[in-house]
N, C-alpha and C positions, 0 to 999 in steps of 0.2 A: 873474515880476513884476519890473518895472524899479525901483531904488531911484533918488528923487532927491535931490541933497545940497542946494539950494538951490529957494529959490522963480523964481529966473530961467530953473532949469532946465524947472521945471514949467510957464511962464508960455512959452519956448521950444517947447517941445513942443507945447501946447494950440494956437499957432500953426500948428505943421506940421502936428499931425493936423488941424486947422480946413483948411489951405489944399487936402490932399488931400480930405478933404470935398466941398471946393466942387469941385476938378477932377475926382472923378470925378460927381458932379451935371451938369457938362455935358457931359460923355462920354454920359452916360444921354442929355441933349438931345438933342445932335448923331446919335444912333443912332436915337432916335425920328423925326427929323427925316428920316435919310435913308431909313427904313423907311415913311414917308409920303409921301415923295418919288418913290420907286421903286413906290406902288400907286397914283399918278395913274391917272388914261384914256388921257393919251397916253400913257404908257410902254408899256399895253399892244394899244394899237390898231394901231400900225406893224410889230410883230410877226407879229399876225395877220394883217394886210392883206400884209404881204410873204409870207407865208404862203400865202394865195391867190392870192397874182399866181404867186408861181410854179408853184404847180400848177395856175391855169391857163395859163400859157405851155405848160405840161409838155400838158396834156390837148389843147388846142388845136395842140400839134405832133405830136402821135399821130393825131388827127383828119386832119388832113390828109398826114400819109406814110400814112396806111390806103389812100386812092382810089388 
């Protein structure tokens, strides 16, 4: 346990731990933010779709070196 010898120390303090407080409160934002961000529709649509394009380029080029 911290001793303090003044009240400006303590009034010092209450500041710092208030200001980490508040920064990590937006770190919490920011993290929500981009975990909401990254479960849009787009983010996951273009995946898939590049997904099946390329297997069908893939199937569609088996199809025809088969004949």
């Amino acid at each position: 346990m911290r001793t303090f010898n003044s009240f400006d120390e303590i009034d010092f303090e209450l500041k710092r731990l208030n200001l980490e407080r508040k920064i990590a409160w937006e770190e919490i934002k920011q993290s929500g933010n981009n975990v909401q961000d990254s479960l849009t529709p787009n983010n996951w649509i273009m995946p898939i779709y590049n997904g099946f394009k390329k297997f069908g380029i893939y199937f569609l080029l088996k199809k025809l070196f088969k004949r």
